[in-house]
Each structure stands twice: as structure tokens, then as C-alpha cells.
ZADO-1210 file (C-alpha; in nm, 4 decimals, padded with zeros to 6 digits):
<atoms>
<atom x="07.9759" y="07.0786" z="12.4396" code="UNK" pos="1"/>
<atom x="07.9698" y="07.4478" z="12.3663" code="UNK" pos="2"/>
<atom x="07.6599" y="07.5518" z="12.1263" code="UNK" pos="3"/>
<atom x="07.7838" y="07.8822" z="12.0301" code="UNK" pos="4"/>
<atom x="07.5898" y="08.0495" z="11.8214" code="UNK" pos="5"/>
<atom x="07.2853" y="07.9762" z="11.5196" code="UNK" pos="6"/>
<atom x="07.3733" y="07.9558" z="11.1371" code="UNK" pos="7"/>
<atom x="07.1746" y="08.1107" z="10.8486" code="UNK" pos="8"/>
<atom x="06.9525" y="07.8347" z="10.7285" code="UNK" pos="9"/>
<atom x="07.0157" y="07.9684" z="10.3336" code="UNK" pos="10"/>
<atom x="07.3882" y="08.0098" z="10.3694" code="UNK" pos="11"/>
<atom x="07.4063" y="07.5873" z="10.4744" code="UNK" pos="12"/>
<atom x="07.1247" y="07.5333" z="10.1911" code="UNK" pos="13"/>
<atom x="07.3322" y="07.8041" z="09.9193" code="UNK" pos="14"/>
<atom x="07.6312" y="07.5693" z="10.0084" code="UNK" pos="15"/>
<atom x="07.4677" y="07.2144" z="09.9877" code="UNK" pos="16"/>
<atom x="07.3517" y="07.3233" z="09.6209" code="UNK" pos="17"/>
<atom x="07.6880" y="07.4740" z="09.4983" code="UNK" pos="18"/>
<atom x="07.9224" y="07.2287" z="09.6503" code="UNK" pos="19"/>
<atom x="07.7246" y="06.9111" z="09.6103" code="UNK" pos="20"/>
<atom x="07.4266" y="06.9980" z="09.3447" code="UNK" pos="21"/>
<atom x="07.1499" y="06.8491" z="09.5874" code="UNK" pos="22"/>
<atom x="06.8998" y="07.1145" z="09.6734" code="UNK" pos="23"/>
<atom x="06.7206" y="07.0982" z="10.0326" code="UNK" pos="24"/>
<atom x="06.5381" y="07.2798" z="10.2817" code="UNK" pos="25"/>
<atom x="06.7112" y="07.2966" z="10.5560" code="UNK" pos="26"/>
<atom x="06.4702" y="07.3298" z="10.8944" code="UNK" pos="27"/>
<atom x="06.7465" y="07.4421" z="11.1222" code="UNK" pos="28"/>
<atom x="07.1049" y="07.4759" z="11.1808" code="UNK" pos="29"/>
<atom x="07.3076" y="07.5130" z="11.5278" code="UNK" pos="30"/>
<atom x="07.6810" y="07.5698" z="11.5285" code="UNK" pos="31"/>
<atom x="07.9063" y="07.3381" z="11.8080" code="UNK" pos="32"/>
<atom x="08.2319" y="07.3816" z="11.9222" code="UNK" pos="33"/>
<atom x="08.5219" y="07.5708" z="11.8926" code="UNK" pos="34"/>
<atom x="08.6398" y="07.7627" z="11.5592" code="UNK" pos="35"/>
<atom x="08.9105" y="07.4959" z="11.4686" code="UNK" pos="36"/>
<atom x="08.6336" y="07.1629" z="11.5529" code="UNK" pos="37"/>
<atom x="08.3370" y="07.3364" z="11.4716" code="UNK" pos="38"/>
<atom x="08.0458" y="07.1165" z="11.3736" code="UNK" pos="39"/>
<atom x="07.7190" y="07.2743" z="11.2049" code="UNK" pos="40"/>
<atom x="07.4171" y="07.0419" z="11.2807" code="UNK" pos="41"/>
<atom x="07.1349" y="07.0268" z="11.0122" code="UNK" pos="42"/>
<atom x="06.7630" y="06.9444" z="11.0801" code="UNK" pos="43"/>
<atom x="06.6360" y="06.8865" z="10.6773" code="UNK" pos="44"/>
<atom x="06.3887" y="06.6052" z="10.5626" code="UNK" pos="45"/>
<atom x="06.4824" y="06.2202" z="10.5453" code="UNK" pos="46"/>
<atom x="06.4777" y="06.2199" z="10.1805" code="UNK" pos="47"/>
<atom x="06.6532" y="06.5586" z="10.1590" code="UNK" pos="48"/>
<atom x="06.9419" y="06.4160" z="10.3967" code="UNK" pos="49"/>
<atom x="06.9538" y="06.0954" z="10.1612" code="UNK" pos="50"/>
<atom x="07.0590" y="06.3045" z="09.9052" code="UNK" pos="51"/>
<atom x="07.3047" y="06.4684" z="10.0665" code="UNK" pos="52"/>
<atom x="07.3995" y="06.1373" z="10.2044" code="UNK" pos="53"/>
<atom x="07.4877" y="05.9729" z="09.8584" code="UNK" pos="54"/>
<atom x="07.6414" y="06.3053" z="09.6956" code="UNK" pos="55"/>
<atom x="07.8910" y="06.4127" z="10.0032" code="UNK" pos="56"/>
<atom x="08.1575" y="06.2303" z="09.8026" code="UNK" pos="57"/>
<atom x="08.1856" y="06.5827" z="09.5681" code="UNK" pos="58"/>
<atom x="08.3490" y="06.7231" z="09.9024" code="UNK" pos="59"/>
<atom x="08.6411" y="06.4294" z="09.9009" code="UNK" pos="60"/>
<atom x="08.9632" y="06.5950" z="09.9265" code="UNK" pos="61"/>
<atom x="08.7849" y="06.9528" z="10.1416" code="UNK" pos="62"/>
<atom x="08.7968" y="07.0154" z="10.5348" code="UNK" pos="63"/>
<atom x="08.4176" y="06.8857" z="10.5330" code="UNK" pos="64"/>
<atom x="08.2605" y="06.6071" z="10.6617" code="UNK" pos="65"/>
<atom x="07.8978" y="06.4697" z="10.6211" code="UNK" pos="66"/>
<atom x="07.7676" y="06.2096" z="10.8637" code="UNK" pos="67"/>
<atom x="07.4648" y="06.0428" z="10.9588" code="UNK" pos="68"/>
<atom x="07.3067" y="06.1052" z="11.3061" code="UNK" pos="69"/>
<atom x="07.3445" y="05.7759" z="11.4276" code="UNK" pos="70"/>
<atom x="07.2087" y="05.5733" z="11.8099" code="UNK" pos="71"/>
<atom x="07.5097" y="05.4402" z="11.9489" code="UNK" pos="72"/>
<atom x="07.2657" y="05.0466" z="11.8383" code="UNK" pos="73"/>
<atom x="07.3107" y="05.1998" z="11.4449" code="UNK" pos="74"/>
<atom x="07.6467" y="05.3015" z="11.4950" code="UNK" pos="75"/>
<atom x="07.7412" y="04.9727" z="11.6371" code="UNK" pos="76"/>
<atom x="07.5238" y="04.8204" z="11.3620" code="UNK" pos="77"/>
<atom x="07.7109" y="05.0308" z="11.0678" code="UNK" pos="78"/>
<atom x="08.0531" y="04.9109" z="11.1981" code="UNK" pos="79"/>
<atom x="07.9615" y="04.5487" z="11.1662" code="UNK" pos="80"/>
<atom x="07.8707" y="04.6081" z="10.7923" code="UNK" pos="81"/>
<atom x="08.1456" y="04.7384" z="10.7402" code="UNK" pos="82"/>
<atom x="08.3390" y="04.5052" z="10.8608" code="UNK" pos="83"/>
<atom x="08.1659" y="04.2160" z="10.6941" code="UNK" pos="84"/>
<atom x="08.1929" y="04.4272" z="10.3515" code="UNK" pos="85"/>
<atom x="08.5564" y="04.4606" z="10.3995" code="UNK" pos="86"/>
<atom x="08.6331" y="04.0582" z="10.4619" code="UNK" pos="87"/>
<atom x="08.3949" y="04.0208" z="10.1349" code="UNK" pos="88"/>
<atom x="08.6406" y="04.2798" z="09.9574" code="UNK" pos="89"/>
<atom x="08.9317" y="04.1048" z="10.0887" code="UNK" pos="90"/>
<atom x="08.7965" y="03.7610" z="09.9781" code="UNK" pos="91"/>
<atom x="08.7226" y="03.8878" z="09.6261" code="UNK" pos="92"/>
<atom x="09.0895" y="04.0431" z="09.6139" code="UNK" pos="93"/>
<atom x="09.2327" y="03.6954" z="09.6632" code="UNK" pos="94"/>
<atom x="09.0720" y="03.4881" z="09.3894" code="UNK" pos="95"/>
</atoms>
């Protein structure tokens, strides 16, 4: 993993307002990776990032992904509901 170089704090929260209308202070942000995988990690509040969280939807259809930063437990834990709230979709699909 290749931390390259630091981001403008205002430039990530200037985008989080315009692109998703949530606004937040972000506490720091460190760019990873190469130009075509980069990946800009945010430090903001927990409430802040739940907000973000629930409104990353406004980027469906963009090159830009939100994500939790999840233990490998919650990640593990996050796949199972998912996979329980899928066989409850499926179930409800075939009554």
C-alpha cells in the first residue's frame, strides 16, 4: 500500500456537500494508491459519517464509492445480514 500524498480537507468536505447535500467536517484525509485505484480515506465524526453513509446513494451511477471502515468480525457480520435479507427478499418474491 502506497500512501502517496495528503488531500485538502475542504476540497473532500466542498465535494461531500455538492455531490451528496450532507455537510461535515472532515478531520483528515490521506490519498492511497495508484491514480487509476486511488482511494481517499476520511477521518470525520460518527454522526457526520452516518450521514454520508445513508446519502452515498446520490453518487449511484459515478466512479465513486463510499464504504464503511469495517474489522474483518463486522465485515463478516455485514455479509451474514445480507445474506439473511436477501433469502427474506427471495421468500417475499415467491408468495
Amino acid at each position: 500500500m502506497e500512501i502517496r500524498e495528503r488531500t485538502d480537507a475542504k476540497e473532500v468536505e466542498e465535494f461531500l456537500k455538492k455531490e451528496i447535500e450532507v455537510e461535515v467536517k472532515v478531520l483528515e484525509t490521506i490519498i492511497i494508491g495508484k491514480e487509476e485505484s486511488k482511494k481517499i480515506l476520511v477521518k470525520t465524526l460518527w454522526e457526520e459519517k452516518q450521514e454520508v453513509v445513508k446519502n452515498k446513494n446520490k453518487l449511484r451511477g459515478k466512479r465513486i464509492y463510499i464504504d464503511n471502515d469495517w474489522t474483518v468480525q463486522e465485515q463478516k457480520i455485514q455479509k451474514g445480514i445480507r445474506e439473511i435479507a436477501k433469502e427474506e427478499r427471495n421468500v417475499m418474491l415467491t408468495l
